[in-house]
N, C-alpha and C positions, 0 to 999 in steps of 0.2 A: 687503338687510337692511331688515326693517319700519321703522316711526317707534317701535314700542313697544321692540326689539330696540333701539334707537338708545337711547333714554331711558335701558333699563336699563342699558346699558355705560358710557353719560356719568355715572350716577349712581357706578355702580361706580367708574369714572377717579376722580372726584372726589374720594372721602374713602371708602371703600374700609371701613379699620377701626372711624369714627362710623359708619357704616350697619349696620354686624354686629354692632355693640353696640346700637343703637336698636332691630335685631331680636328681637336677645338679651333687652334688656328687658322689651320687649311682650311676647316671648311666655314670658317667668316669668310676670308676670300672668295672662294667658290660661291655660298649662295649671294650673297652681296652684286658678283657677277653676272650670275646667269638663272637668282631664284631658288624656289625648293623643285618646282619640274623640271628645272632644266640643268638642275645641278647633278652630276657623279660622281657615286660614291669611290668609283676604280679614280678618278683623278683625285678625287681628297687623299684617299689613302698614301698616292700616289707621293703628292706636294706632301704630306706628313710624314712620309719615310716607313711608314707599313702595310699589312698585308689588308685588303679590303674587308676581309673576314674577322677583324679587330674591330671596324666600324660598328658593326651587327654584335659584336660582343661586350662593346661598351654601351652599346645608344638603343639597340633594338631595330631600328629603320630607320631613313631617313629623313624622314619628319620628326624624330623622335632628336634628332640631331642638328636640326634646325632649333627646333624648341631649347636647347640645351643653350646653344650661341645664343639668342636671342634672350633668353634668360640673365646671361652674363652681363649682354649689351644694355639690358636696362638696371641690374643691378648695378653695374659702373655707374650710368648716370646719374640716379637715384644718391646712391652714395658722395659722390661725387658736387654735386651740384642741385641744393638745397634750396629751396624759396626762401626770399627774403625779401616779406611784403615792405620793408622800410626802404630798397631800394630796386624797386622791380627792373628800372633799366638795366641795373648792373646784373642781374638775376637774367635779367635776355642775354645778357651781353657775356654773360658767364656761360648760357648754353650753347650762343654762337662760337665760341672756342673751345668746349665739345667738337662740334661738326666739324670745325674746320683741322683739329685734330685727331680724328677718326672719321674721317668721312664715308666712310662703309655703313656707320650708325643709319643714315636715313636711306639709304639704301636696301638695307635688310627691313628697315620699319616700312617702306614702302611695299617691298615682297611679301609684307606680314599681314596689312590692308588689302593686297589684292588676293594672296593663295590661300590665306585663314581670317577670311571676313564673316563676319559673322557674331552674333552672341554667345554661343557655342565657343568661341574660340578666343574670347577677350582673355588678355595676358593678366591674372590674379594681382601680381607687385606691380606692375603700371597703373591697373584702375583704382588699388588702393591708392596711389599716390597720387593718382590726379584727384582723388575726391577728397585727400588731405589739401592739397593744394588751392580746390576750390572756398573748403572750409576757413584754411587762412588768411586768403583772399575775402571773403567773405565778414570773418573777423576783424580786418581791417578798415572795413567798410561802417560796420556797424560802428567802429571805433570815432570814425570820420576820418580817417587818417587817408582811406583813400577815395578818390570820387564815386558816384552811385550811377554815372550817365550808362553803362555796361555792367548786369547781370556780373557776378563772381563769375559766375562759368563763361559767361562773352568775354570778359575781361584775360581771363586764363588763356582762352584761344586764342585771343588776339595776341597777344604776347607771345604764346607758343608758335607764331607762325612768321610771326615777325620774327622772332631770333633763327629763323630756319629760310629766311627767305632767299638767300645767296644759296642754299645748300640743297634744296627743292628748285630753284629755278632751271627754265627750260636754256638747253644749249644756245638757242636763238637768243633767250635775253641774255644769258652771262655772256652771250659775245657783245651786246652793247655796252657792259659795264667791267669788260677785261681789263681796262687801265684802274680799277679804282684798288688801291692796296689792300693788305690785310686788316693794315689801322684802319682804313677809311668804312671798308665795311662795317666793320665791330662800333665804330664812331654811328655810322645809321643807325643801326636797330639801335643802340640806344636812344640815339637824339629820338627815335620814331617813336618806342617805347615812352619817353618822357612827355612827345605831345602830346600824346593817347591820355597819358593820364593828365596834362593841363588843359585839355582844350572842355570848355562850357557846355552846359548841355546848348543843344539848339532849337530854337526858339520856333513855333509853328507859324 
């Protein structure tokens, strides 16, 4: 066994679950940054305080390490921040402070659309959760509790893009709307969220 071989193991010995979260860290930043092409592994290691040869020993590659972050970033939300068809605004307005508290979150999720699109590569606990979510949505519906003008699933997207709409927006518009605060945003999506679900069907 090398001396390099040696280091990595004694590091491993040592504290084993601080090192795969120190990895974990660094590289949210990094792809968040610069993607899963454009991300390296020598500067993850780097920002995490280990040997790059730890990365391949905990993750396997580098997509294998992406997958791993992204994993966590939607377990947090998931957990986190639950549907609650009785007050959908506040349910927007609850994922809007998500984003504006992590905002690497849609960042990575957009890295994740463009580098691993596909069917093939749908994230397992996201789809289940959007099809719970649809389902509740749906439930609510049927209950009459919520309007019928938008499909469960139209209705789910709209809301889902609506509370992300400061956080996806392009540099050109958030420079139009740089004065408006933190409250004021979070005040939108919901006001928007609640006329979505007051406004009548319309009429042909």
């Amino acid at each position: 066994m090398n001396t390099h071989s040696i280091r990595i193991d004694l590091m491993v010995t040592r504290d084993p679950e601080s090192k795969k979260q120190q990895l974990l860290d660094a590289a949210r930043a990094e792809f968040a940054e610069h993607g899963i092409a454009g991300a390296r592994v020598d500067r993850i290691a780097t920002a995490a305080g280990v040997s790059a040869g730890l990365v391949y020993t905990y993750f396997g590659s580098k997509g294998e390490l992406f997958d791993a972050v992204f994993d966590l970033i939607v377990d947090r939300t998931l957990s986190t921040t639950p549907i609650t068809t009785d007050d959908l605004p506040e349910y927007a307005a609850r994922l809007f402070d998500g984003y504006e508290k992590y905002p690497e979150v849609q960042r990575l999720a957009s890295w994740h659309r463009l580098e691993k699109s596909g069917s093939a590569h749908l994230h397992a606990a996201s789809l289940a959760s959007m099809v719970d979510k649809r389902a509740a949505i749906q439930a609510a519906q049927d209950a009459g509790a919520l309007p019928t003008r938008f499909s469960a699933v139209e209705l789910l997207g709209l809301i889902l893009q609506l509370s992300s709409v400061w956080a996806n927006s392009t540099p050109e518009y958030y420079s139009l709307a740089i004065g408006h605060s933190r409250a004021e945003r979070r005040r939108v999506v919901k006001d928007a969220v609640a006329a979505l679900l007051d406004q009548p069907p319309l009429r042909s």
